[in-house]
N, C-alpha and C positions, 0 to 999 in steps of 0.2 A: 696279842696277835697269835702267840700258839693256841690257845682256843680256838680262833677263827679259823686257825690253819685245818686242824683237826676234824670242827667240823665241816670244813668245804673238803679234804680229804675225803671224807665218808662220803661224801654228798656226788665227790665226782668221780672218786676212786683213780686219780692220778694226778702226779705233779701240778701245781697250779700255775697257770700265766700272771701277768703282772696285771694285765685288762681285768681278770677274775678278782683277784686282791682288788683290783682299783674299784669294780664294783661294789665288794663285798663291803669295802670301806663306806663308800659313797651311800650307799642303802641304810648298813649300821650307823651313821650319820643323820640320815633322815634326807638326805636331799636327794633332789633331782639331777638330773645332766646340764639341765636349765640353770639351777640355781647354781650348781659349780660352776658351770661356765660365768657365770654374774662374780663368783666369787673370786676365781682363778683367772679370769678372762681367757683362757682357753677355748679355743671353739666347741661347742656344743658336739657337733661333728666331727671332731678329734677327737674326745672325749668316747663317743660310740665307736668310732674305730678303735678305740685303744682298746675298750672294753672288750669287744668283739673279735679284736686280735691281728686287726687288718692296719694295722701301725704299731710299730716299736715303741715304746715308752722310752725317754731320754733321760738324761741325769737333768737339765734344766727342768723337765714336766716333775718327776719324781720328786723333786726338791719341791715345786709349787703344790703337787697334789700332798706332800707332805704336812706340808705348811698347811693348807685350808683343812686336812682330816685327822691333823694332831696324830701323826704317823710321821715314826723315822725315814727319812726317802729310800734307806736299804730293804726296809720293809715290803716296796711297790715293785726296785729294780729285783730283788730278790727272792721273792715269794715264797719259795723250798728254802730258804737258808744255806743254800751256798750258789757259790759263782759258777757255772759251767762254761769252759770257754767255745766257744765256735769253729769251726775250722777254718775259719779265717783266723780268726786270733794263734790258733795252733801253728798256722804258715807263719805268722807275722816273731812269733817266738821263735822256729827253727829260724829261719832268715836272721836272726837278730845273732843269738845262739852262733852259728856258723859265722859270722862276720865279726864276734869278739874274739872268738877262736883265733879268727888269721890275725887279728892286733894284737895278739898275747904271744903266737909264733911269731911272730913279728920281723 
């Protein structure tokens, strides 16, 4: 996979989405959106969104597209090799953060 990484780095000159990997997989593969879809029963239409970027890929898709492309599913959810949290996720850590705080003053 760091091959593939490298060369879709060069290719796009920035971090990659998980759609891009999922493509990239799905081609180096030999198949279609058609045939994944046949494979993964995922919709065909999911499948192009995801690719496309107009849907989040999940840990249940990640896990199946894993499965059918003989890819580890961190491979799809992760595509750069590491985790960047959101700022939601950011909020949901201070809130959390802050409320063990006041249990520990207690």
């Amino acid at each position: 996979m760091k091959n593939m990484r490298s060369v879709l780095h060069g290719i796009l000159g920035e971090d990659l989405t998980s759609g891009e990997v999922l493509r990239a997989l799905r081609i180096k593969a030999g198949f279609s959106q058609e045939e994944l879809q046949e494979i993964t029963g995922i919709a065909r239409s999911n499948i192009s969104a995801i690719e496309n970027g107009r849907m989040e890929v999940t840990v249940h898709y990640a896990l199946i597209f894993g499965a059918a492309l003989k890819m580890h599913p961190a491979e799809i959810l992760f595509p750069n090799g590491r985790f960047e949290k959101t700022d939601e996720l950011k909020k949901i850590e201070k809130k959390a953060e802050t409320l063990a705080k006041k249990h520990a003053a207690g």
